[in-house]
N, C-alpha and C positions, 0 to 999 in steps of 0.2 A: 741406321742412325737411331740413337735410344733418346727420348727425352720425354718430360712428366705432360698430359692429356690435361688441356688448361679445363677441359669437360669437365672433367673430375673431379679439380682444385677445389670446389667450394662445395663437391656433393660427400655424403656418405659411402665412405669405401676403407680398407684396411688387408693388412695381410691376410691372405685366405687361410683359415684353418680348416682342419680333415674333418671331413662329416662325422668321423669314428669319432675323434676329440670333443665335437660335440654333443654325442649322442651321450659320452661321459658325463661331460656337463650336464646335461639332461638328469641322469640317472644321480648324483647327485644332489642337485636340485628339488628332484623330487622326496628321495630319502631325507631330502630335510623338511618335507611338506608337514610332518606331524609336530613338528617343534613349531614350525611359523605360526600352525592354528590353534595351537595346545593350551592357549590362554582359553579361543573359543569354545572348545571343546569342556576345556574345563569351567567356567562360566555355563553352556549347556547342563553338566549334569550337577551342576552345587543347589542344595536347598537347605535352608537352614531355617530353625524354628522361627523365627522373626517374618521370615518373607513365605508365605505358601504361594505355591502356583498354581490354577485350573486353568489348564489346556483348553476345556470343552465350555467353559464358561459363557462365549462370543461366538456366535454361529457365524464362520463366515463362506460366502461363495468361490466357490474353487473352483469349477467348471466355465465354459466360455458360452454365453447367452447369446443367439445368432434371431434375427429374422431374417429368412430366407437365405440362410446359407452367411452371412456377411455383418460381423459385433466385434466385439472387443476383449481382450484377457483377462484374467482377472489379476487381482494385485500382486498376487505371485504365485510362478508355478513352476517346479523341475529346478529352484534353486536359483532363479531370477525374478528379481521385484519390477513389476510395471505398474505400478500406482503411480499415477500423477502425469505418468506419460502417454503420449499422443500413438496408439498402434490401432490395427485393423488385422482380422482375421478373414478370411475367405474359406469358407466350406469348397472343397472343389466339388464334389459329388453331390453337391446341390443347384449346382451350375446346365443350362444348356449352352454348349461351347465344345467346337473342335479342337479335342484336346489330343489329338492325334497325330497334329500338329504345334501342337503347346503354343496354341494362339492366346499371345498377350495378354494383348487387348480385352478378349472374350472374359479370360479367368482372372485377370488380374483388373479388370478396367472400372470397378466399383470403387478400387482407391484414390480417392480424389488429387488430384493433381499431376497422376503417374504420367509420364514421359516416356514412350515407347522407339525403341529403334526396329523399325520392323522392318528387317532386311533379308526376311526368306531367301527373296531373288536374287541375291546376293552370293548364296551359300549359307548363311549363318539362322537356324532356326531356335537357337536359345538367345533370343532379342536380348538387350540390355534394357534395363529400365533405371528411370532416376523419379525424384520430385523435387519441388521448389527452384526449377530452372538449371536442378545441375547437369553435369554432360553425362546421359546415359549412356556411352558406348559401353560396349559388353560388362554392364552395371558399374563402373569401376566405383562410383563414389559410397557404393553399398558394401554392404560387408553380407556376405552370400555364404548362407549354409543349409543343410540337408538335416535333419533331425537333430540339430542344435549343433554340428560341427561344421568348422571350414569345407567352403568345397573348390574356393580359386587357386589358382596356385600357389601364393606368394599373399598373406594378410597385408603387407604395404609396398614392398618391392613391385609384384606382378598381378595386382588385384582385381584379376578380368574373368568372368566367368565364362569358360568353354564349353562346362558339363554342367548340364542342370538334368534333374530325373522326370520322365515322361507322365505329366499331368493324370493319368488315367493312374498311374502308383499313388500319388500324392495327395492325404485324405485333406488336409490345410494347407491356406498360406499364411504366415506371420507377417507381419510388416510392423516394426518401430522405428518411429522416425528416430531424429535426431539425438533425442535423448536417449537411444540407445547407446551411441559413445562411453560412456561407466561403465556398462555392462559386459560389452560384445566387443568393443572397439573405437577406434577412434574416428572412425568416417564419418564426413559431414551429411550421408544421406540415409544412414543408418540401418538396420538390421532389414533382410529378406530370410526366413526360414521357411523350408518347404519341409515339412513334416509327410511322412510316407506311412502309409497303412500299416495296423497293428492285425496280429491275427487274432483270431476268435478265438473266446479261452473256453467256447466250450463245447468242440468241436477237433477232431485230429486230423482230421484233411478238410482244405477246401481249393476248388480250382475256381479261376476266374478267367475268361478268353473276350477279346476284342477283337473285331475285323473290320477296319474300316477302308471303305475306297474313297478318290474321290478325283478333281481335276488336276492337269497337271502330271498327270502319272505316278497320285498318292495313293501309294498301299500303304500300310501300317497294320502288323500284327501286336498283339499283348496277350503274355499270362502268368499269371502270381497263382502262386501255390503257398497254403499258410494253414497251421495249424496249432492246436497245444495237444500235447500227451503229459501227461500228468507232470513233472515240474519245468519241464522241455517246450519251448513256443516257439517257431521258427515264419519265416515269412520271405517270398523269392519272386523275383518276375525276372522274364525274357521281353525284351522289344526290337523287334525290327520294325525300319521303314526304308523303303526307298520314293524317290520325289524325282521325275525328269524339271519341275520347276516351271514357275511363270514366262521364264526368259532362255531362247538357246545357250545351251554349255552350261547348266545348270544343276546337273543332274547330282545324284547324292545319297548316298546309304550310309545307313546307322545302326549299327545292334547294341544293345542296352541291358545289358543286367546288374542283379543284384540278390546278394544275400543276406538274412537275418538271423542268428541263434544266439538265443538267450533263456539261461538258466536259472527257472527262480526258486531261489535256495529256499527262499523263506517269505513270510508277508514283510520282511523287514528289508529281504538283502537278495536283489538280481542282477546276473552279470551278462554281458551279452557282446559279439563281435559281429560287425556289419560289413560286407564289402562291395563296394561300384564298379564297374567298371562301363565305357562305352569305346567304343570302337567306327571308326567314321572313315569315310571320303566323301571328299564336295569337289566338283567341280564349278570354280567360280566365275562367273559371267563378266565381271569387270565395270566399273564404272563409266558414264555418260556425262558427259560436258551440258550444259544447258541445251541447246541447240537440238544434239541429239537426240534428248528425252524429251522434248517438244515435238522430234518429227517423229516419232515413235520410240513411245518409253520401253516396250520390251526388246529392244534392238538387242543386241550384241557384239564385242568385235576384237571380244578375247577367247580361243579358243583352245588354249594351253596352260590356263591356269587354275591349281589345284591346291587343294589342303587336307589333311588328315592332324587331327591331334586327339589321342587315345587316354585314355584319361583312368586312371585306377585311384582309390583312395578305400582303405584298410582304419577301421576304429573299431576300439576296443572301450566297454563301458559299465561302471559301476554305479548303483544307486544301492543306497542304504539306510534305514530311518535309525539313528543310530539313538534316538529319544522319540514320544509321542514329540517330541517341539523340535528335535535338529534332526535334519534330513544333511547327508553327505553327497554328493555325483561329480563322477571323476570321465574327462574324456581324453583319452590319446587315439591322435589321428596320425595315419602315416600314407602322403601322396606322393607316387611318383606317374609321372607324366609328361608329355612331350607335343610339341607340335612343330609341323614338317612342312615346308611351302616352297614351291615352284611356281613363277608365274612369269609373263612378259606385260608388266603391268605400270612400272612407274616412272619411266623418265619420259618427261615429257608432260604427264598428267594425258587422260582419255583423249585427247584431241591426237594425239601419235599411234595411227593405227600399226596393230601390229599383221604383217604383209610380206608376201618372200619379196626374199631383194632377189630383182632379175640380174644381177651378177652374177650371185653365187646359184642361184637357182632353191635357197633354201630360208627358214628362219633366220631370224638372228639369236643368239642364246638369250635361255628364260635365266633369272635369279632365285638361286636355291637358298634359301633361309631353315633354319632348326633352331631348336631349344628344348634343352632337358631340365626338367622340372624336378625336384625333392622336396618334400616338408612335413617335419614333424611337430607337430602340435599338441600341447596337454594341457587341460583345464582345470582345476577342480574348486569347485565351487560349493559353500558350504550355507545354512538358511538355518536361522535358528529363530524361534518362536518366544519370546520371556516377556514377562510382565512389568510395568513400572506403574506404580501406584494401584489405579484400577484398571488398565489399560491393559492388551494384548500389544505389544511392538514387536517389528521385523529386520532381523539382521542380516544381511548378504553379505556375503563378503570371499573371494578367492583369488587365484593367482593363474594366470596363463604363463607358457612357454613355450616358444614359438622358434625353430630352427630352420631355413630355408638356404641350400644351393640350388643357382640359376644359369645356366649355360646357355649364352646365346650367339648364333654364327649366323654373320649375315651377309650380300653380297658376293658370293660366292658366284662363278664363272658355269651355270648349266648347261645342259644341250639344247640344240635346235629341233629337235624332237614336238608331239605334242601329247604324249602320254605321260602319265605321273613316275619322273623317272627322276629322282635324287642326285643323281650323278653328279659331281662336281669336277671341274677342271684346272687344275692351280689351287690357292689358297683360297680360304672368306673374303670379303673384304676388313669385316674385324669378328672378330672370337673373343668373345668376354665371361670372364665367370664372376658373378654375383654372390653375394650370400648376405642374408640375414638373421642376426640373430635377435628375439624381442624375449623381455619377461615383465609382464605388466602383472601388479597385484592391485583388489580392485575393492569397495566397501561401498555398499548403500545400507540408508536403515532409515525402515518406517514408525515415524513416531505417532499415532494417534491421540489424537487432543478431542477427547470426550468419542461421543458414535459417529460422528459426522466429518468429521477433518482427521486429515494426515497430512504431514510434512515430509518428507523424505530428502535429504542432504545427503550426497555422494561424493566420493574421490577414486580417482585410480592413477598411477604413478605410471607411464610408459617409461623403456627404456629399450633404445634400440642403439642396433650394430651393427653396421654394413662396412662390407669392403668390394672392391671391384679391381680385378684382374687382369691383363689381355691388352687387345694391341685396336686400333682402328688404324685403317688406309686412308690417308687424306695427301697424295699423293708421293708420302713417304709413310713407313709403319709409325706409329705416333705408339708407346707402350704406357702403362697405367701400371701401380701395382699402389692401390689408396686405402685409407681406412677413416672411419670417421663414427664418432658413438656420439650420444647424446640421450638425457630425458627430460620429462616434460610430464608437468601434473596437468590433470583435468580435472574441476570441479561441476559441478551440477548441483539443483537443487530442483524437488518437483514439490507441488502441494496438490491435495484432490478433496473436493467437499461434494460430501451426498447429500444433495435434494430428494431424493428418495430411494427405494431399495432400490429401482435398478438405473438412476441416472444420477450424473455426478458433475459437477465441475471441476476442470483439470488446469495444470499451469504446471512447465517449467522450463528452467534456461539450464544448456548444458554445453561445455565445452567441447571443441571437434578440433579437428589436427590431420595435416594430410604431407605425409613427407613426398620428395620428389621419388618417384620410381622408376624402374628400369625405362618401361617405355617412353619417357620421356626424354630419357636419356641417349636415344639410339634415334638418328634418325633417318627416317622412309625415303632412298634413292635422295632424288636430287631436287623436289618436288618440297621438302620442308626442310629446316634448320633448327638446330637448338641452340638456346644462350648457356652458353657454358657456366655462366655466374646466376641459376636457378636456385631460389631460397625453399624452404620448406614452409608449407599454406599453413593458419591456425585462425580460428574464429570461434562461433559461437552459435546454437539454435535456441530459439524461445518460443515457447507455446501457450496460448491462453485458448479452452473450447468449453463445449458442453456437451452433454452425449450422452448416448443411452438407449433404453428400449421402455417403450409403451403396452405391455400385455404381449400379446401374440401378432399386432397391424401395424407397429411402428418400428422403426431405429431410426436413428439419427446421430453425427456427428458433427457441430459448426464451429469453425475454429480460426483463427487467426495465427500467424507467425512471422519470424522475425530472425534472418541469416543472416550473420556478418560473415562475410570471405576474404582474409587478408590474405595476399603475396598471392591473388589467387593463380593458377596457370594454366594459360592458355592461349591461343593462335593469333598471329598476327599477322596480317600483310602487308609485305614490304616489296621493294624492287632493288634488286640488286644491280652492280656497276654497269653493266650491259643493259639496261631496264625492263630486264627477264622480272615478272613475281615470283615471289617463292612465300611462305609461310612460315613462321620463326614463333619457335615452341617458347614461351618467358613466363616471368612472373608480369602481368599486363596492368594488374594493380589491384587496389582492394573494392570489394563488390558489396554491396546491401540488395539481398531479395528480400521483400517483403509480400503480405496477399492473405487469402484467404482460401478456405479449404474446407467443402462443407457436404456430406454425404447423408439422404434426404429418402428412405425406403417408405413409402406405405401401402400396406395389401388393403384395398378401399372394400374389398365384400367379406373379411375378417373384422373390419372396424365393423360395419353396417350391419353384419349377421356372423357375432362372436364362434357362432357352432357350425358355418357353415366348411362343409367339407372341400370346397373349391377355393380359388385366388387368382385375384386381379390384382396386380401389385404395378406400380412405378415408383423405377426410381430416379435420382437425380444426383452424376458425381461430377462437383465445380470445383475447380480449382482454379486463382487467379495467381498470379506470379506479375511480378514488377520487378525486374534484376538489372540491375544498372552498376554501372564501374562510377565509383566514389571518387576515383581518384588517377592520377596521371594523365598520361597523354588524351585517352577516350574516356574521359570524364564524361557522363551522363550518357554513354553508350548505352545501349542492351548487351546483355552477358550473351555470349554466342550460344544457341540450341536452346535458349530459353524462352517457350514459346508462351507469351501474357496471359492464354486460357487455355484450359484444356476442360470441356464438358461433356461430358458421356451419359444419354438420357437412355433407359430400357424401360419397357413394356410386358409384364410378366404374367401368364396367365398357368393356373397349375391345378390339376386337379388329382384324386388317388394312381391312376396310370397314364395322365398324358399331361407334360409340360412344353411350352414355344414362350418363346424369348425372341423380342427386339430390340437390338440397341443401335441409337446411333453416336456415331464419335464426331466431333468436332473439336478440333484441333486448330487453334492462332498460329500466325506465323512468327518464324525463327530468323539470325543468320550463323550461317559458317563461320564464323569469325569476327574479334573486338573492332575491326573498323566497318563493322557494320556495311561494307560493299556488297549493292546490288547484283553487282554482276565484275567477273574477274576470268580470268585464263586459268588463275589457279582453280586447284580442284576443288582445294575445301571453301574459299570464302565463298560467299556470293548469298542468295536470298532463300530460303525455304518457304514455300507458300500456304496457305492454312490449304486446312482439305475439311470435308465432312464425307465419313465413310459410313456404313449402315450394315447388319449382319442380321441375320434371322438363324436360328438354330431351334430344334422340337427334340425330343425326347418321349417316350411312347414303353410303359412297363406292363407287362405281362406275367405274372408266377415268374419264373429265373432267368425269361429273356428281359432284354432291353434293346429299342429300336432306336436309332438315333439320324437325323439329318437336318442340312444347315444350306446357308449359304450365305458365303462372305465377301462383302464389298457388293453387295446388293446393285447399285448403279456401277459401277467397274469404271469408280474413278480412275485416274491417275495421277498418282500424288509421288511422292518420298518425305522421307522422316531426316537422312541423313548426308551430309556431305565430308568426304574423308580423304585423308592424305596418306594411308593406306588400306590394307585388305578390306573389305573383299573389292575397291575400289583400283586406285584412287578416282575420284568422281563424286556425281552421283548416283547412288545405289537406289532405284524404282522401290516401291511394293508393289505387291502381287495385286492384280484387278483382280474380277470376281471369279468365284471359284466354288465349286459343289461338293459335297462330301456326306457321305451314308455310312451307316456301319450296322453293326449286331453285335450285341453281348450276352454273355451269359452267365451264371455263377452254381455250382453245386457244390 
């Protein structure tokens, strides 16, 4: 029986067009990139006797100003303006942190208010992260890239990070909040960039190796190879690791590469192609009902559940100073990637052990899930430098276009097996093919009003196109074949005023937009539900702080802010006819976070003895959050996973060859879920508890070696971050108690 997927009726979907058709489109597109910007372009190179311009007239700072590793960007760089807006840099390789594990917390945990899902134990060791109380499961509400490009699969359809590149590559982190939306995108939690090592230009080999062991059954190798030969600069690492894990049935291998080459023509004009790729299997542990992680949190009592998602992503990229004042940068990315899952995991939720039946003498069958991943992506973004009156002002302004097919099969009839065996018996339950298509063109500009102030007003025009294909089982085939387009402007405005050369006052409000996406669309066994009549979210972030750096013993960032979340979505519990709970995916209502967010570094024998070669340093990252539903039924609820504080205090002492680091985290507590219940059968609702965790890490340089050890969760709490209504669950999913780890490095 055929009839229209009422799922559907109100989401984004359309007849599916061929990848080839759009790759047309695409090409196209781009061929008409130099008519779009050819006013720019020409505006760049016009000077007429009336108007002179000196480029070199305004000295300004272009470089990122750090104490101890952790500052802010400068007004613009590579073709994007951050004046006015609220971001944080992180030096990774100024860090002591087990990065061998790309522990969060460690390297990322100076950003105030960050939100971690630390679900090693789980299987998943590229955490999710969010701020301001939104839901970090595998970052969705961020917009995650690698050296300025996409690295999820899917910009609004599937926006989950699988693949992130291993902390010991990675020389920075970016983070812009909200007001990244103009720039990068429309997510309300704004930009993540991991920025990867450059080679040395004046040098034609160099090798770099890492070895670390530690608990658990963590090996972890690394090594990058990187050089220049005269106009030729290339850059590469190999990573493996494997982990048997905090918890039984955990275990898990990964190899990780990548390559860099890029040719630079001229001081003006380099081209260069990049490729990822990682490769994985996890064995996942399965999720814990309350009970059980009370009577021992590393339990387990899933022993056939597994995941592999292999992950490749190809770019290709252009920079060009096409003036002393316009700079050009052009990026195409092209991902394709997959992930593959077998498990006996979700009906029932963790309270349904999975057990031979003594009938058959055997399992019952696992459920095999897949999805294939494409997308291609091009940027280019153009920054011009020109004068108005006495002033130097800054123009950004470029175009994205954005092509993504998503295949997704799920419910599918496995074996009884417990080895990672795909196999399927009969049909999916449904087989859906996705696709979307985006081309958002984008414009900021800095206007400066005298040496002290700027203003910056932004716009950028979304437009998006989905359709969706395929069939779901809901006790007959139900078929879909929908389309649906739409766009949607976003305005922004920032201003920034300098109190002096290196600190400044900032401020801005910038629009955010978050459509419904596949996974919300699909849902997890029999354990949650979706409302078929799901609206697309859209709100707004505002920022007012101060910040800056003190000579060589201070930084500081203190700030305030201000999220509106309309149609936000998210979980609900309910009881169905039988008064089974189940969780029902919706728009729950519109939400206000508000709070504070304030990061607080001083090296106290720098302040006290300006020359001295040693450091004492603390710091202090606060963030408060107050996220509450404004409206509908759980009016003045807390937003689910939105925990009221998060405060991370470290203890830094560093001297020419040996640095140790203490920090501790403390974390407020969350819940599962918009009715805010304590305690439920269901997996996901129920209460998260605060925790405070504590880590020690030392670092130890000698001429080309480097000695490194740590140890995390210092008391060996037991806590969790997360509760979920699927992978690597449903339950909830521990962290890791405490844990030792050594290593050596070296570089020639």
């Amino acid at each position: 029986m055929r009839k229209s997927i009422s799922r559907f009726d109100h989401w984004q979907a359309g007849s599916r067009s061929t990848f080839a058709a759009h790759q047309t489109f695409m090409r196209k597109l781009l061929s008409g990139l130099p008519f779009i910007l050819l006013p720019v372009l020409v505006f760049a190179q016009r000077h007429t006797d009336s108007t002179r311009i000196y480029y070199l007239k305004d000295i300004q700072v272009k470089g990122i100003r750090t104490v101890r590793g952790t500052g802010h960007l400068p007004e613009e760089s590579d073709g994007v303006i951050y004046a006015g807006k609220k971001n944080e840099v992180v030096e990774v390789d100024s860090l002591d942190a087990n990065k061998a594990i790309n522990n969060t917390r460690q390297i990322l945990g100076r950003i105030p208010g960050l939100n971690i899902t630390e679900t090693e134990t789980g299987g998943f060791t590229a955490n999710g992260i969010a701020t301001r109380g939104l839901n970090p499961t595998q970052s969705i509400e961020m917009n995650t890239r690698q050296n300025g490009y996409n690295i999820s699969a899917d910009i609004y359809g599937y926006n989950e990070a699988y693949y992130l590149p291993p902390m010991e590559a990675v020389s920075r982190v970016e983070m812009v909040r909200g007001a990244a939306s103009l720039q990068f995108g429309s997510q309300f939690g704004g930009l993540v960039n991991y920025v990867l090592h450059t080679p040395p230009a004046d040098k034609p080999f160099e090798y770099y190796t890492s070895q670390t062991a530690g608990s658990f059954g963590l090996f972890n190798t690394f090594h990058s190879f990187a050089g220049t030969i005269k106009k030729w600069s290339y850059y590469s690492f190999l990573q493996y690791r494997t982990l048997d894990g905090y918890r039984p049935n955990s275990h898990q291998q990964q190899f990780t590469g990548y390559g860099r080459l890029q040719y630079n023509a001229s001081d003006k004009l380099n081209v260069g192609v990049e490729y990822s790729l990682l490769r994985n299997r996890i064995k996942m542990p399965g999720g814990l009902n309350d009970s059980m992680f009370h009577a021992d949190p590393r339990s387990s009592f899933r022993a056939r559940n597994w995941l592999k998602s292999p992950w490749n992503v190809i770019t290709g990229y252009l920079n060009y100073d096409i003036s002393p004042a316009t700079t050009l940068h052009v990026k195409t990315t092209y991902l394709f990637s997959s992930r593959a899952l077998v498990w006996r995991n979700e009906d029932g939720g963790p309270g349904v052990l999975d057990t031979i039946d003594p009938a058959t003498g055997q399992y019952i069958s696992r459920e095999v899930q897949n999805e294939i991943m494409h997308n291609t992506t091009t940027e280019v973004r153009l920054l011009h430098h020109y004068q108005l009156g006495e002033m130097n002002n800054t123009l950004a302004g470029g175009i994205r276009y954005s092509y993504t097919w998503f295949k997704r099969q799920g419910g599918g009839e496995g074996t009884t097996a417990s080895d990672f065996d795909l196999h399927v018996n009969g049909e999916y339950e449904y087989a859906l093919d996705f696709t979307t298509t985006n081309v958002a063109p984008f414009i900021e500009n800095i206007f400066r009003i005298g040496k002290k102030l700027s203003v910056t007003p932004g716009f950028r025009l979304e437009y998006l196109k989905n359709t969706a294909k395929g069939y779901i089982t809901d006790g007959e085939k139900v078929f879909t074949n929908d389309r649906k387009s739409r766009s949607f402007p976003l305005f922004g405005l920032g201003a920034e005023y300098k109190t002096s050369s290196y600190t400044n006052v900032y401020a801005n409000i910038s629009q955010a937009y978050r459509p419904v996406d596949y996974s919300q669309l699909t849902p997890i066994g029999i354990t949650s539900k979706i409302d078929p009549h799901m609206k697309d979210a859209s709100g707004f972030n505002a920022d007012l702080g101060y910040r800056g750096t003190v000579k060589n013993f201070l930084n500081f960032d203190i700030g305030l802010f201000y999220l509106a979340y309309n149609k936000r979505i998210g979980t609900v519990l309910l009881n169905d006819e039988r008064g089974n709970p189940y969780t029902l995916r919706t728009n729950v209502a519109n939400s206000i976070h508000k709070g504070v967010e304030s990061y607080v570094e001083l090296n106290i024998l720098k302040w006290l003895y300006p020359a001295a070669r040693k450091g004492i340093s603390i710091f202090d990252a606060f963030g408060y959050t107050d996220a509450k539903y404004t409206s509908g039924e759980f009016k003045n609820n807390r937003v689910e996973a939105a925990a009221k504080y998060i405060n991370r205090v470290g203890l830094i002492y560093s001297d020419p060859h040996f640095s140790a680091t203490f920090q501790l985290n403390n974390v407020g507590d969350a819940y599962g879920d918009a009715t805010n219940a304590k305690f439920s059968e269901d997996p996901i609702a129920g209460y998260i508890p605060a925790y405070t965790v504590m880590d020690v890490s030392a670092t130890y340089k000698i001429s080309r070696y480097t000695f490194k050890a740590g140890v995390n969760n210092l008391a060996n709490k037991a806590y969790f971050t997360r509760r979920t209504d699927e992978y690597p669950g449903p339950g909830i999913i521990p962290s890791d108690g405490r844990s030792f780890y050594a290593g050596v490095a070296a570089r020639f």
